[in-house]
C-alpha positions in Angstrom: -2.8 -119.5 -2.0 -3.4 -118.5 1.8 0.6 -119.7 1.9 1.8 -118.3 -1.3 0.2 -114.3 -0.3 2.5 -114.4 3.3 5.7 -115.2 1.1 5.1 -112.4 -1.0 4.0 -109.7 1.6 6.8 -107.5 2.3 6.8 -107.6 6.0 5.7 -109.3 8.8 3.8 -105.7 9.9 2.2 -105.7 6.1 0.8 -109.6 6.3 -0.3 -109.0 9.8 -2.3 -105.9 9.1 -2.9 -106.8 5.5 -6.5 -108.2 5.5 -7.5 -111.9 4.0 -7.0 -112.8 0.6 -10.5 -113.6 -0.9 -11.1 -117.1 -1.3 -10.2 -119.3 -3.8 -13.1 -120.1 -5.5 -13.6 -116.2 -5.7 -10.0 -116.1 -7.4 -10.9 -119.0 -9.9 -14.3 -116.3 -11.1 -11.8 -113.4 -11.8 -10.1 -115.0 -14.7 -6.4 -114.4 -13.7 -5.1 -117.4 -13.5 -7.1 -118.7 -17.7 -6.1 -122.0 -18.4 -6.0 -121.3 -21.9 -3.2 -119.0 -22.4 -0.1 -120.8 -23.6 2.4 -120.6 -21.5 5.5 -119.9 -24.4 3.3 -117.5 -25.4 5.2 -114.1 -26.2 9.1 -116.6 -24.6 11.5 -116.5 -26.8 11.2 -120.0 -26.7 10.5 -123.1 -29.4 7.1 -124.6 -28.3 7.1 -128.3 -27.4 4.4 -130.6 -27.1 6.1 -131.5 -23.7 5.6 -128.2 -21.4 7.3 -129.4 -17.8 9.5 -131.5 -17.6 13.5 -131.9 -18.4 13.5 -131.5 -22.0 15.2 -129.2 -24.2 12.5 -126.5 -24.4 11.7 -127.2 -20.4 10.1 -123.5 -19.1 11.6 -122.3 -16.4 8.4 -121.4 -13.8 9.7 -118.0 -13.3 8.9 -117.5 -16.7 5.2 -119.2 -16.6 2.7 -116.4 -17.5 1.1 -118.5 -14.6 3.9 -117.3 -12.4 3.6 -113.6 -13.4 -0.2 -113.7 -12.5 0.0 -114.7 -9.0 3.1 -111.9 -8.4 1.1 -109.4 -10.0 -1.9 -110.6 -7.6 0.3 -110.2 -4.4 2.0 -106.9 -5.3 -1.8 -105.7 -5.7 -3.0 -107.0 -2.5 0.2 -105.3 0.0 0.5 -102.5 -2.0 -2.9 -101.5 -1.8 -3.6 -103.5 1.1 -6.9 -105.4 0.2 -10.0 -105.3 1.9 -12.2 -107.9 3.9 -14.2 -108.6 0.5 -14.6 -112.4 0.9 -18.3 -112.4 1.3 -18.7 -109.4 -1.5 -20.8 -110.4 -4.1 -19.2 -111.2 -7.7 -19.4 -108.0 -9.4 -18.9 -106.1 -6.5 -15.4 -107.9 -5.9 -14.7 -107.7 -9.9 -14.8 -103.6 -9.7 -12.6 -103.8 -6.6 -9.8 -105.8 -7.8 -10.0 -103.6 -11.3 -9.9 -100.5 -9.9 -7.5 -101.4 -7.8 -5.1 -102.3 -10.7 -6.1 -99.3 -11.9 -4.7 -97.2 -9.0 -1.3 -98.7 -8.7 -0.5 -97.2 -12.4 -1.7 -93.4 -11.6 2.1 -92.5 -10.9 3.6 -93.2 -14.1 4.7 -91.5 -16.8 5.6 -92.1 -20.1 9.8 -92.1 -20.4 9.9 -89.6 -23.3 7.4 -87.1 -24.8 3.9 -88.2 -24.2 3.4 -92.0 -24.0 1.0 -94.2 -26.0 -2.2 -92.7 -27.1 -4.9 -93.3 -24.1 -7.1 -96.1 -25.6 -9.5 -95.6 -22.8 -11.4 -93.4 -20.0 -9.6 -94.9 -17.5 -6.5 -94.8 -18.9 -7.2 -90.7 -19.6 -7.6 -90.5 -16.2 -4.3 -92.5 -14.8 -2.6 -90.4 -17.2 -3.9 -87.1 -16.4 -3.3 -87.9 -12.6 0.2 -88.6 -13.3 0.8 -85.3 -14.7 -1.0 -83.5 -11.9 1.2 -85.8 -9.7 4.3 -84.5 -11.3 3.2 -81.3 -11.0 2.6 -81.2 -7.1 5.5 -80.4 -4.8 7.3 -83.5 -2.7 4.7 -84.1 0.3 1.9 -84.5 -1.7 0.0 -87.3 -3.9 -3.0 -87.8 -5.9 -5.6 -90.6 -5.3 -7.7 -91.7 -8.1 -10.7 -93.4 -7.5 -11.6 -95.2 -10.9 -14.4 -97.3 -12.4 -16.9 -95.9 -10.6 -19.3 -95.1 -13.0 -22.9 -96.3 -13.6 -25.9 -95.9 -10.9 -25.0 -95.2 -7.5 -27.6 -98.4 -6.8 -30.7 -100.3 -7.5 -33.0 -97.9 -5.7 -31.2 -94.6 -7.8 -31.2 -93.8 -11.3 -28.7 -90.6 -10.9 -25.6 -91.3 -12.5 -22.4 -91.3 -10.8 -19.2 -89.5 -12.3 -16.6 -91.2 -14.0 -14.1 -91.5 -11.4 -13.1 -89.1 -8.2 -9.6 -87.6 -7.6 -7.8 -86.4 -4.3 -4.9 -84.2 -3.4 -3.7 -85.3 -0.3 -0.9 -84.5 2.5 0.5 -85.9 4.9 -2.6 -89.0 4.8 -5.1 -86.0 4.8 -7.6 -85.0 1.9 -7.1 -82.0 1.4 -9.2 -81.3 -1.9 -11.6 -83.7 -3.6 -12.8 -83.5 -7.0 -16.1 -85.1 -8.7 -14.5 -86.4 -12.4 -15.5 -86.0 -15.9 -13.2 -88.4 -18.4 -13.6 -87.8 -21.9 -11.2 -89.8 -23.9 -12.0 -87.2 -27.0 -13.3 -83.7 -26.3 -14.6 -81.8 -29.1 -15.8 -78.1 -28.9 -19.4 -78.5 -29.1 -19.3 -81.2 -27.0 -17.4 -79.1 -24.2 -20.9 -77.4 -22.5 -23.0 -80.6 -22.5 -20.0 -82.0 -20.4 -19.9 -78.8 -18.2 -23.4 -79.0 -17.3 -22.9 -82.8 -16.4 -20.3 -81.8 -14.0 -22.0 -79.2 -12.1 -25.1 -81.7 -12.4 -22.6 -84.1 -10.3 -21.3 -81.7 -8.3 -25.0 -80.3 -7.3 -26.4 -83.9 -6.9 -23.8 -84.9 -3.6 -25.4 -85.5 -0.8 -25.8 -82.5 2.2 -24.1 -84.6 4.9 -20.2 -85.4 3.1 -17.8 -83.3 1.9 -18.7 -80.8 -1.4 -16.7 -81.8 -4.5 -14.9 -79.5 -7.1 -15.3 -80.6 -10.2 -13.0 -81.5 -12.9 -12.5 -82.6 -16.5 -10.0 -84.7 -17.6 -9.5 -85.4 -20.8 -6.4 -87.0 -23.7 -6.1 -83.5 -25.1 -7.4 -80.4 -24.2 -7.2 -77.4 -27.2 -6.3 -73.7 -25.5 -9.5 -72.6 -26.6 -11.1 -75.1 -24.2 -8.9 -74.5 -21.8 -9.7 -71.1 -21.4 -13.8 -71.9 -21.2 -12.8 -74.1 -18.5 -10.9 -71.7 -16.6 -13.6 -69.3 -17.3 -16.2 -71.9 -15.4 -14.3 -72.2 -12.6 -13.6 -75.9 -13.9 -10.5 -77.7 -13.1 -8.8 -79.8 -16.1 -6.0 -81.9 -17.0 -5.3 -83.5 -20.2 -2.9 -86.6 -20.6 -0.1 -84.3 -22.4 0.0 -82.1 -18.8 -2.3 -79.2 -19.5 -3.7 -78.6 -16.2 -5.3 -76.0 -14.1 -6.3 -77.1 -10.4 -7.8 -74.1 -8.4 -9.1 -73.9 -4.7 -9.9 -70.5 -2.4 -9.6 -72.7 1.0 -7.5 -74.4 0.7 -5.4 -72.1 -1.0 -3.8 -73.8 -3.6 -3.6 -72.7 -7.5 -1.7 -75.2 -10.2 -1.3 -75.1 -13.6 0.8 -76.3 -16.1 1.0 -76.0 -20.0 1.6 -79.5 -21.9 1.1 -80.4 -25.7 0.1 -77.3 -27.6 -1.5 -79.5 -30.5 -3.0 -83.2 -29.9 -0.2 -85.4 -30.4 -2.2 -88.2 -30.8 -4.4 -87.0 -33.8 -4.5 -89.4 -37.0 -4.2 -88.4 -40.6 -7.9 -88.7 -41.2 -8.1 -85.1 -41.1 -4.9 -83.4 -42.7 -5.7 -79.5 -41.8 -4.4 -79.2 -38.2 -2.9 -75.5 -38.2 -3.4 -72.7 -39.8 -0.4 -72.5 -41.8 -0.7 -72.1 -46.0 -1.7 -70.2 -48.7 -5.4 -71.7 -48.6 -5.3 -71.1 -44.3 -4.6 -67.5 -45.1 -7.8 -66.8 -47.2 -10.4 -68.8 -45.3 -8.9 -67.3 -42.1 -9.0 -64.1 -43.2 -13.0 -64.0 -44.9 -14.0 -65.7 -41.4 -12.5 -62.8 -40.1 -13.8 -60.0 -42.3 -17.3 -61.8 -43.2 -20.0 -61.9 -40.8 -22.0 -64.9 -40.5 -23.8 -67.3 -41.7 -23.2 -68.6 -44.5 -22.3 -71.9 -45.8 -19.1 -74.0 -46.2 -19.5 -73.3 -50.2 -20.1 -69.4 -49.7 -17.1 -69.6 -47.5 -14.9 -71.3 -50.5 -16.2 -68.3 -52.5 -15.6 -65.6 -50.4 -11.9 -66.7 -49.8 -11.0 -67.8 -53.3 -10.0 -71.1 -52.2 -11.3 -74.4 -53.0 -14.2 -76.2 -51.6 -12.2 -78.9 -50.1 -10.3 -76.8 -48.4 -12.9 -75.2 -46.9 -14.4 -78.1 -45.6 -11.3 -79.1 -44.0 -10.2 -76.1 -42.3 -13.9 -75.4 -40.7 -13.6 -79.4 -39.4 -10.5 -78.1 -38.1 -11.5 -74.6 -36.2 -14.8 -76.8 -35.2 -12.5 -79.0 -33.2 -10.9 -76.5 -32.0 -13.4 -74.4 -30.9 -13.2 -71.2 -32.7 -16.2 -71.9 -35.2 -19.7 -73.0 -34.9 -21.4 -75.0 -37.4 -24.1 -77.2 -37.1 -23.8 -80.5 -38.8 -24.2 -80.6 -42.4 -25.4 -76.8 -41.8 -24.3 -73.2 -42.2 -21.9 -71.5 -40.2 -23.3 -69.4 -37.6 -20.3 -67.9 -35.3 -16.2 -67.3 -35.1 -14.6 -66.6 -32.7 -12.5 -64.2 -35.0 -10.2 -62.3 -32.1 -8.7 -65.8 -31.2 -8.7 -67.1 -34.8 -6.4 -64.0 -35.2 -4.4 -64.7 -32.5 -3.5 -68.3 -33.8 -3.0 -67.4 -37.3 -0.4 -64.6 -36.0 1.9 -67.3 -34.5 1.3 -70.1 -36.6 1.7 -68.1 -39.9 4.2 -65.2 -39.2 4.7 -62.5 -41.8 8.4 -62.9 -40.9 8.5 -66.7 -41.3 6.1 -66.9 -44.6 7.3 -63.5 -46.5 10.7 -62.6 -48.1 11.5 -59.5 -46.2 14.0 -56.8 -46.3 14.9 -53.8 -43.9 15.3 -50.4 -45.2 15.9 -46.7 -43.8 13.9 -44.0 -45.1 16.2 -41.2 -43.7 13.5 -38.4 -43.4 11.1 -41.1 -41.3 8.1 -42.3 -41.9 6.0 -39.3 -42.7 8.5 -39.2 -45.5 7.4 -42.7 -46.7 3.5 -41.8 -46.2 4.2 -38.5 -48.9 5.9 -40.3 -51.3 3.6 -43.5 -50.8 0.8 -41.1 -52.0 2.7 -39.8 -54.3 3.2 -42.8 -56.4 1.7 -43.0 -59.7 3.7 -47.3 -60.5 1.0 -49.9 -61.2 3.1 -52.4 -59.0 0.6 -53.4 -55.9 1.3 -52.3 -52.4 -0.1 -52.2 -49.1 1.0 -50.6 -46.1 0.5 -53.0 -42.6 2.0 -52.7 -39.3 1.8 -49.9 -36.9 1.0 -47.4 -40.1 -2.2 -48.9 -40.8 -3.6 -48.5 -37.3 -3.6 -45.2 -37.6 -6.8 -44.7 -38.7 -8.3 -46.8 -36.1 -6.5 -47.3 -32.9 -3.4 -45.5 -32.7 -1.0 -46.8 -30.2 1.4 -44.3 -30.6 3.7 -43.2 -32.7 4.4 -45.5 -35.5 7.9 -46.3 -35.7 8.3 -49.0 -38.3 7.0 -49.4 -41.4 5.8 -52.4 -42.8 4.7 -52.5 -46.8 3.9 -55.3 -48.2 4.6 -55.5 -52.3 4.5 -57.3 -55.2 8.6 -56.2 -56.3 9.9 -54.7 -53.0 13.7 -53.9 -55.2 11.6 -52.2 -57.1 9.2 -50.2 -54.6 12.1 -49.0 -52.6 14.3 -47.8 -55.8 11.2 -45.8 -56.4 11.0 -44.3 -53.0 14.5 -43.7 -52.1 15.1 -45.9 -49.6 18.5 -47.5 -48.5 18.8 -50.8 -48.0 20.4 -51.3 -44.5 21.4 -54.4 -42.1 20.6 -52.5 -38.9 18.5 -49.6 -37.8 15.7 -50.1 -40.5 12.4 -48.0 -40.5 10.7 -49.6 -43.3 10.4 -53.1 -43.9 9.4 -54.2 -47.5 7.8 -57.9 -47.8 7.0 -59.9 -51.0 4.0 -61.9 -49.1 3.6 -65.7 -50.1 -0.4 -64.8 -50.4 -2.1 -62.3 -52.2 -4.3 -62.2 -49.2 -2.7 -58.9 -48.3 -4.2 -57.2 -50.9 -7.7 -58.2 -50.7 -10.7 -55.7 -49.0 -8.0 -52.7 -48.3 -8.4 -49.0 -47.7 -7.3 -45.9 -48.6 -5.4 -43.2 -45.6 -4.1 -40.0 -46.5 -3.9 -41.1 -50.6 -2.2 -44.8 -49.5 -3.4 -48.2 -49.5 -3.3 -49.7 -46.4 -4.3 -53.5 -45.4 -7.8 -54.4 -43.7 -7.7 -54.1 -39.8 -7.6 -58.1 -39.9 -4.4 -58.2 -42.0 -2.9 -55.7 -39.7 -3.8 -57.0 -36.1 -2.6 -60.1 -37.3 0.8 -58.7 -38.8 1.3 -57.0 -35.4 0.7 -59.4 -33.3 3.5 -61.6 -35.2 6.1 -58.8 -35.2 8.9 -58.1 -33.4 9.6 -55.0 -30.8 6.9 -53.7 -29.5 4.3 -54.7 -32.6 2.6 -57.5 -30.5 1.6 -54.6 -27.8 0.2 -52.2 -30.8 -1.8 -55.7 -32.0 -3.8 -55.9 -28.4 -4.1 -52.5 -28.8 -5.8 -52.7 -32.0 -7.3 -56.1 -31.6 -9.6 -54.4 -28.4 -10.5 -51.6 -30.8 -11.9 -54.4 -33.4 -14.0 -56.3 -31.0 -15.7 -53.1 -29.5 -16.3 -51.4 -33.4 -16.8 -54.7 -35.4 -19.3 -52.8 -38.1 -16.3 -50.5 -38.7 -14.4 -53.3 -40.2 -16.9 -56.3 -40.7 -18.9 -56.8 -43.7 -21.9 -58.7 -43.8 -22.8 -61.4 -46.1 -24.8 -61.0 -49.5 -25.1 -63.8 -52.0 
């Protein structure tokens, strides 16, 4: 073996400087080289009862999974350069040679989209390294430390973090980071692993170097994201979400990956908040304050019980509802529920929709709106229906949603046009719309949460009148909210 390591080293400066192989009988304890794997196993090649020797199914050794092993052995030991570990003890030299396996894969990544699903902590980690890697200018590499949990020693019952994780230059450390790997992070398990960071972080000695910490993690939602960013904690997630930040050095990096887990199974089918039963339950967490059960939430919305269930599993997961388990609901976060529904269910993309011109503007539309004496069902959204709340400015586009928009604008006089429209009319997909309006100078207009959410999915400068409205909701929620009464 001694013979067999200075064949493979890749220079006479690396096997001179490269320390001593460990000694056999320590290589025999580490399981590489297991007797009991079949060497045609996974060759393309008829198995004989005759293994070596010149036969018609002879193995050539290159192709011995015997072979393999002592290569990959070698590459380990001048790549990493081994230590002087021959008088280690057993499980001390079993960590070493793991992690150091460990190491050499931090640097890759995945040839397209975004790899295998992480089946472990460690393999979280390499991954999330590899995106930070990618992500850091030519000059500079990441060292991961891994498998480095468990007590520091015998004599210490503090735990030690998951793994640790460098940013160096030039052969200097420039920033070191105390890691938290989490193959799955759900919401309400987010804090608990906070305070076990900052417990790490607290718990490092006076006399070395003090750590940043960091979560890692296979997928990271944007709302924990931003709680992270929020507690000064850095993160990166196997998809390439990342967010490393440092006053001295200076240094800020960040990075947007997957958007959505790409690795979730079909065990739980909501995962956005498109659909007609999405647009109910979104809207009654929205307009109802809490609590009140998953059952009273089905009955609020009008939409069935299993959807209910499902979609709160889903906004648990993600972080924008709490809900204790097998319990009530007892908080939203409503602004950013909003905020998702706006992109992920557009009134453009889920409404048939037309463009009109009401040639005398919109304070035209408003008269004869009031004016209208039809049964047909209309409500007026957009930047007409903050009027009453949190004027922007101006309105200059008129949105009206409708049961038979033809119809609506024969009645009105308005001209249907290709360019240059004033008024939009849309035939909504959900009757949603029309649920918990108000009236404004003699028309119906949609709740503040319909509107906020219609604005922030519009086009021009609607998204800027939604902020606009959506800071005038969180300061005045009992303007708008209603509170819950069985």
């Amino acid at each position: 073996m001694e013979k067999g390591s200075k064949t493979l080293s890749p220079s006479a400066a690396a096997r001179t400087s490269a320390p001593r192989w460990p000694r056999s009988g320590s290589l025999r304890g580490l399981g590489w080289l297991d007797r009991s794997i079949d060497p045609l196993d996974g060759l393309e090649i008829g198995r004989a009862n005759v293994l070596h020797g010149a036969t018609a199914q002879y193995v050539d050794p290159r192709l011995r999974p015997e072979t393999r092993q002592v290569k990959a052995m070698a590459a380990d030991a001048c790549v990493v350069e081994l230590l002087e570990n021959s008088d280690l003890p057993r499980h001390v030299e079993l960590g070493y040679y793991r992690e150091m396996a460990e190491v050499l894969r931090t640097l890759t990544l995945p040839s397209e989209g975004y790899g295998d699903e992480p089946k472990s902590e460690a393999d979280v980690l390499l991954a999330a390294a590899a995106r930070i890697q990618a992500a850091l200018p030519t000059g500079w590499t990441v060292q991961a430390k891994t498998g480095v949990g468990g007590m520091d020693d015998s004599t210490n019952t503090s735990r030690r973090p998951d793994s640790r994780l460098s940013l160096m230059r030039e052969g200097k450390t420039l920033l070191a980071y105390v890691v938290e790997a989490k193959r799955a992070m759900a919401s309400n398990n987010l804090l608990p692993a906070i305070n076990q960071l900052l417990a790490l972080q607290g718990a490092k000695p006076t006399n070395s170097a003090r750590m940043q910490p960091m979560l890692v993690a296979r997928y990271l939602s944007p709302q924990q994201q931003r709680v992270l960013q929020e507690r000064g904690i850095a993160y990166a997630d196997a998809t390439g979400n990342l967010y490393l930040t440092s006053d001295d050095p200076l240094i800020l990096l960040s990075d947007r990956g997957a958007s959505a887990d790409p690795w979730r199974g079909p065990g739980r089918p909501t995962t956005s908040l498109k659909g007609l039963p999405a647009a109910r339950l979104v809207r009654a967490l929205a307009d109802f304050v809490p609590p009140y059960s998953v059952a009273d939430l089905a009955d609020l919305a009008g939409a069935s019980l299993g959807a209910a269930y499902r979609l709160s599993d889903y906004l648990v997961n993600e972080g924008l509802l709490t809900r204790g388990e097998r319990g009530p609901i007892t908080d939203v976060d409503w602004p950013e529920l909003l905020r998702r529904w706006s992109q992920e269910a557009r009134y453009l993309d889920t409404s048939t929709t037309r463009g009109f011109l009401e040639p005398r503007g919109l304070d035209s539309l408003v008269e004869k709106l009031g004016k209208q004496t039809s049964s047909q069902r209309y409500a007026v959204s957009g930047s007409l229906a903050t009027q009453p709340y949190a004027s922007y400015a101006e309105a200059r586009l008129g949105l009206v949603h409708a049961d038979d928009p033809p119809r609506l604008a024969s009645d009105l006089g308005l001209r249907p046009v290709e360019a240059g429209a004033n008024v939009i009319l849309a035939a909504p997909r959900s009757p949603v719309v029309f649920e918990r309006t108000s009236t404004w100078r003699d028309i119906t207009i949609v709740a503040p949460s319909q509107a906020v959410a219609d604005l922030l999915g519009g086009p021009g400068r609607n998204p800027a009148e939604g902020d606009y409205l959506l800071n005038w909701m969180k300061e005045n929620p009992d303007a708008w909210r209603r509170r819950f009464h069985r």
